[in-house]
VEXDREN-2710 file (C-alpha; in Angstrom, 1 decimal):
% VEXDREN-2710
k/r/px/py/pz
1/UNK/-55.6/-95.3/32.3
2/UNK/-53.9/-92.8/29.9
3/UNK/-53.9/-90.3/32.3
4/UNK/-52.3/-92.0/34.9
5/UNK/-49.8/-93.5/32.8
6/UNK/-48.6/-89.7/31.6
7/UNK/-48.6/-88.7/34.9
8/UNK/-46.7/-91.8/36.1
9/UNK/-43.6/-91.7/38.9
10/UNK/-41.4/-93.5/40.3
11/UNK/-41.5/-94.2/44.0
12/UNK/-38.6/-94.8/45.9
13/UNK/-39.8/-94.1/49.2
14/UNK/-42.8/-96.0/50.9
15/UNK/-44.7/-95.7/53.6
16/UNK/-44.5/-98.4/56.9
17/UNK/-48.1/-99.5/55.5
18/UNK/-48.2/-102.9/53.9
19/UNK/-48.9/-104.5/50.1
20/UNK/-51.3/-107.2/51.7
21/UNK/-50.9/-110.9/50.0
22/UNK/-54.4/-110.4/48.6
23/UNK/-53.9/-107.4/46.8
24/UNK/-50.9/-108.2/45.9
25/UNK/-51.9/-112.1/44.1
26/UNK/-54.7/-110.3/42.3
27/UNK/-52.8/-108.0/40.5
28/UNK/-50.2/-110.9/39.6
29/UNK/-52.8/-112.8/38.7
30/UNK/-54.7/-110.2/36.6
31/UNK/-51.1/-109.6/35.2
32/UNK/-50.6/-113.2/34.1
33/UNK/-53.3/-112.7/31.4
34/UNK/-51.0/-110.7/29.4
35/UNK/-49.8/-111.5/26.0
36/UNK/-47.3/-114.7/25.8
37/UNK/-45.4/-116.5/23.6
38/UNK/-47.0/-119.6/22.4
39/UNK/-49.3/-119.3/25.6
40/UNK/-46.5/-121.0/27.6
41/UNK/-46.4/-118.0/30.3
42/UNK/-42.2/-118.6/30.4
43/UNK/-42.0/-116.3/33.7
44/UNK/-42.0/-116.8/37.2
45/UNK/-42.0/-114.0/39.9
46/UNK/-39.9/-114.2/43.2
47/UNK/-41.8/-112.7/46.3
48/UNK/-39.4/-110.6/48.8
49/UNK/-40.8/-110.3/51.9
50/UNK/-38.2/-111.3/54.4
51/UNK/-35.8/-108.5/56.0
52/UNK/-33.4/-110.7/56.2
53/UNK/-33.9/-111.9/52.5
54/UNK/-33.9/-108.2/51.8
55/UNK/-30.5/-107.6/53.1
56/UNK/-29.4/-109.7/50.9
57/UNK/-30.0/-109.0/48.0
58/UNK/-29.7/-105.3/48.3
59/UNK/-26.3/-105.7/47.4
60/UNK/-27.1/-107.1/44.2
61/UNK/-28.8/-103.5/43.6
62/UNK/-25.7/-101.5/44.8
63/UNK/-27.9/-101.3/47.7
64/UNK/-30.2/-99.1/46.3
65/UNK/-32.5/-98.0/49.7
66/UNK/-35.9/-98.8/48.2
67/UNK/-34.8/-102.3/48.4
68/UNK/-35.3/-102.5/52.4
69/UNK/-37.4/-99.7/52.2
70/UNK/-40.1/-101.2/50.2
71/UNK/-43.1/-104.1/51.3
72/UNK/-42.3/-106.4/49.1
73/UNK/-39.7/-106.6/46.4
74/UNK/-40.6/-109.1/42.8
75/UNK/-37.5/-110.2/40.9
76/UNK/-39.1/-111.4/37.8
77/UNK/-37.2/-114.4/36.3
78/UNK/-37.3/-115.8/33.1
79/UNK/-38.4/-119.3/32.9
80/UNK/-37.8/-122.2/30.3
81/UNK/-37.3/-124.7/33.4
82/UNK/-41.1/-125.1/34.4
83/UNK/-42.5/-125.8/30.2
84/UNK/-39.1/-128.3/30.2
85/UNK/-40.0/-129.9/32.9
86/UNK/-43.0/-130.5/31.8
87/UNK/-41.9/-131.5/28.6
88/UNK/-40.0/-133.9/30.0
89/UNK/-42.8/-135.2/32.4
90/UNK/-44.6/-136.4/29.2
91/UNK/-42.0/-137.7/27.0
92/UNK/-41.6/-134.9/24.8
93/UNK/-37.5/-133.6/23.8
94/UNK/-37.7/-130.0/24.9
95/UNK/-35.0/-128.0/22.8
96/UNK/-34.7/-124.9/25.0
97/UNK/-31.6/-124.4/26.1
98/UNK/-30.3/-122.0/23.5
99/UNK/-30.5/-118.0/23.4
100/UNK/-33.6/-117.7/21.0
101/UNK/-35.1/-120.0/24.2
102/UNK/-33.6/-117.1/26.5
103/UNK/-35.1/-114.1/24.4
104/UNK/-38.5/-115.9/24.1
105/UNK/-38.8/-115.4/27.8
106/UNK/-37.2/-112.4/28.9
107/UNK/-39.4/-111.1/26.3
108/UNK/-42.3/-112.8/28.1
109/UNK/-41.2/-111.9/31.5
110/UNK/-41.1/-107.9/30.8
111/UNK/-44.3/-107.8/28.8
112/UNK/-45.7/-109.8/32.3
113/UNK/-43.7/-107.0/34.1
114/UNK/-44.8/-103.8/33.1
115/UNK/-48.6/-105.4/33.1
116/UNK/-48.0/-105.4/36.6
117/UNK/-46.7/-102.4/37.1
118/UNK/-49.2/-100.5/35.4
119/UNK/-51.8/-102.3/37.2
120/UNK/-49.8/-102.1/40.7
121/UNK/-50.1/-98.4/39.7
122/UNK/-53.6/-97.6/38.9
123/UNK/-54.5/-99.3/42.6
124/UNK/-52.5/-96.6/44.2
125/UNK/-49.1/-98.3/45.0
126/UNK/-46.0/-96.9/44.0
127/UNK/-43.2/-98.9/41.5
128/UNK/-39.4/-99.2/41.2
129/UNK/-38.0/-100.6/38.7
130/UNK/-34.1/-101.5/39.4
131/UNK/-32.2/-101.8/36.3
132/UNK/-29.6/-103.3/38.8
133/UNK/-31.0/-106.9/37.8
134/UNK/-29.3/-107.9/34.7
135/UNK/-25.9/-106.4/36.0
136/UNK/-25.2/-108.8/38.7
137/UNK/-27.4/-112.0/37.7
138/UNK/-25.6/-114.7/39.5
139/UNK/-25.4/-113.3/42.8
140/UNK/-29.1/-113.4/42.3
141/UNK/-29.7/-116.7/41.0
142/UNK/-27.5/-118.0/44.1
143/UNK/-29.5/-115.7/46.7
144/UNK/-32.7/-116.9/45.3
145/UNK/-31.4/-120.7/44.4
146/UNK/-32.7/-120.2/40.6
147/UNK/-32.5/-123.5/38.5
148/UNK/-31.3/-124.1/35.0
149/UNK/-32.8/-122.5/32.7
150/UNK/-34.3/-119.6/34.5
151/UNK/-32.8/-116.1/34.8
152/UNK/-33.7/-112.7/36.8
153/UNK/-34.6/-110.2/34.1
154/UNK/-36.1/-107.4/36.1
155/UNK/-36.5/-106.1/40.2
156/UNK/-39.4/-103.7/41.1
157/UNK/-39.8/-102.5/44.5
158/UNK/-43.4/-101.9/45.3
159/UNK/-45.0/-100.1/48.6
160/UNK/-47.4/-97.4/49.3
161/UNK/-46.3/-93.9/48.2
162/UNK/-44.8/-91.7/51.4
163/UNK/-43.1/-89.2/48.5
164/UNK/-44.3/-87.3/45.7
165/UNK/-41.6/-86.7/43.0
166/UNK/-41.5/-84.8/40.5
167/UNK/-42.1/-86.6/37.1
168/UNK/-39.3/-88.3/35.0
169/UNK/-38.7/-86.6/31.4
170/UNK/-39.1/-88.2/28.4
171/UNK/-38.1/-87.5/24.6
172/UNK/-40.7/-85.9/22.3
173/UNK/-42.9/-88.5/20.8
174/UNK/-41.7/-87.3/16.9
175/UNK/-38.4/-88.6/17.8
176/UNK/-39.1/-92.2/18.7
177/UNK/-41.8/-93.1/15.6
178/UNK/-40.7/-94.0/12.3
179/UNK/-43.3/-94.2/9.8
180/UNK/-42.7/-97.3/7.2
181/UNK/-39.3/-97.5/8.1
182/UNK/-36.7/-96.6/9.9
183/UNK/-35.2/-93.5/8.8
184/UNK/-31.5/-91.7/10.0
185/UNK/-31.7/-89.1/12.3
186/UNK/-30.1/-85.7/10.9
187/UNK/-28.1/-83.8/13.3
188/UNK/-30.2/-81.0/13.4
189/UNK/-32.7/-84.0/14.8
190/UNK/-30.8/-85.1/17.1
191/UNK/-30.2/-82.2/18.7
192/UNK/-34.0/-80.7/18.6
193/UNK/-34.7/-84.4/20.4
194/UNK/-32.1/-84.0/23.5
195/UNK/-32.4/-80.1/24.0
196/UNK/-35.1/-80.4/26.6
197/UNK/-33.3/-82.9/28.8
198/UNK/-29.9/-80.9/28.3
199/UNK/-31.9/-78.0/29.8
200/UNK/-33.0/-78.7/32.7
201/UNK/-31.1/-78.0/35.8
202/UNK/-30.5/-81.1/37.4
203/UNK/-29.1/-82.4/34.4
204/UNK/-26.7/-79.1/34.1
205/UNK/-25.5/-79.9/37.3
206/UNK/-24.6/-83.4/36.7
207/UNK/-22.6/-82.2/34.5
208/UNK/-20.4/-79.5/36.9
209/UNK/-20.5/-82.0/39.3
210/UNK/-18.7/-84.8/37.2
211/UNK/-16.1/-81.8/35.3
212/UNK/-17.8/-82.8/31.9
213/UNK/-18.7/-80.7/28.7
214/UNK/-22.1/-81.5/28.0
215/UNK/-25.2/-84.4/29.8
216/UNK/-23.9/-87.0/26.6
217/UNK/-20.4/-87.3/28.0
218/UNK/-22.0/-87.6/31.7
219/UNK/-23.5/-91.2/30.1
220/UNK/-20.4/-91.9/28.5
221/UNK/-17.9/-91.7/31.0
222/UNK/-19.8/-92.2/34.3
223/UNK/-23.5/-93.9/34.2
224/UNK/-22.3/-96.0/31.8
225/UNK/-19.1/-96.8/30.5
226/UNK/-17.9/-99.2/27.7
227/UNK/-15.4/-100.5/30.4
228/UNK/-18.3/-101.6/33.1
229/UNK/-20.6/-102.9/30.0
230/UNK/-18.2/-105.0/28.7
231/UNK/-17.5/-106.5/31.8
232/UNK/-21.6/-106.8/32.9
233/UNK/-22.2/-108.2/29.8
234/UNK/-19.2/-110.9/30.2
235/UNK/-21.1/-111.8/33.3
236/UNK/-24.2/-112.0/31.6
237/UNK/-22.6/-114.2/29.2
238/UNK/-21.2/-116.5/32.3
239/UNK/-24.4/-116.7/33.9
240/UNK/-26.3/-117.7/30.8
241/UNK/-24.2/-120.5/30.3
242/UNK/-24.9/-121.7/34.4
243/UNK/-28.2/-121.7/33.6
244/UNK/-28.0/-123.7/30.8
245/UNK/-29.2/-121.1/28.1
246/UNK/-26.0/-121.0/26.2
247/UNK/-23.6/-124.3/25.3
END
């Protein structure tokens, strides 16, 4: 398992061949045995299978072409409204609909997530995870008719492999452990952490292509910019209060 995870890649490309339900049920299931808060499993999972379903919401991922191209595509949701429900079923005041409530299970949803993407992995299928999610929630809760108190926290796009890419980098490990506590990064540090990523050719030509002085500025002032984060995360904010997790 630690070998495959360190030789990991994301697929955005699949072959025509397709994620069968049973394959794909026993590695939700075997996913759903995760760690969760309080054991109240505050997720649920939205199965794309649907072209048509597919077309629509590939605009909520700036129509990223995995979306289409992929079997099947999860949006995993966040979900308070099944345990209130519930609560509610039997009596019992549920107090959920507040942003502690919210952070309980996102944190629930990606830890249910990644369990599935690692095991989606190790059975040969390939993973993409689409960041895309959180940036344009309510088209998605509409799309996908999600009700109060639920809330799309992540997309992957799964699918048999038809591509081979070569491997994402990542920072040295030294640069992301802190022993005790959390200690200040000199800039000597920082700049021992990023020089691998600053040298490598595709990121050099990002940034000639964007008329930028060095990879940091590329983040800044294209990927992502204080102007389109504000204005996600007033959104966010918007579609939190639809669903009922903020007042």
């Amino acid at each position: 398992m630690i070998e495959s995870m360190t030789h990991r890649r994301t697929i955005r490309r699949y072959s025509q061949k397709e994620v069968t339900d049973e394959l794909l049920y026993r590695l939700l299931e075997a996913a759903s045995h995760t760690a969760t808060m309080g054991n109240m499993q505050l997720y649920s999972v939205v199965v794309t299978r649907q072209e048509e379903m597919k077309k629509r919401l590939a605009p909520t991922h700036f129509n990223q072409p995995m979306v289409e191209g992929s079997s099947v595509v999860l949006t995993f949701c966040a979900d308070f409204h099944r345990f209130t429900e519930y609560c509610n079923q039997r009596d019992a005041k549920a107090g959920y609909d507040n942003l502690l409530s919210f952070m309980n299970a996102t944190t629930d949803t990606l830890l249910f997530t990644q369990s599935f993407c690692t095991l989606a992995e190790d059975e040969g299928l390939g993973t993409c995870y689409l960041g895309t999610t959180i940036y344009n929630p309510m088209q998605i809760i509409d799309i996908l008719n999600l009700p109060q108190l639920t809330f799309p926290v992540a997309t992957i796009t799964i699918g048999y492999p038809d591509e081979n890419p070569a491997m994402a980098d990542r920072l040295p490990l030294d640069s992301i452990i802190h022993q005790e506590s959390y200690h200040e990064y000199t800039e000597e540090e920082i700049n021992n952490i990023y020089s691998h990523k600053e040298s490598l050719p595709e990121n050099k030509q990002y940034i000639i292509e964007n008329s930028k002085q060095n990879l940091a500025q590329v983040y800044t002032d294209v990927r992502y910019t204080g102007k389109d984060n504000e204005a996600m995360s007033e959104g966010m904010l918007k579609a939190l209060k639809h669903q009922g997790f903020l007042k």
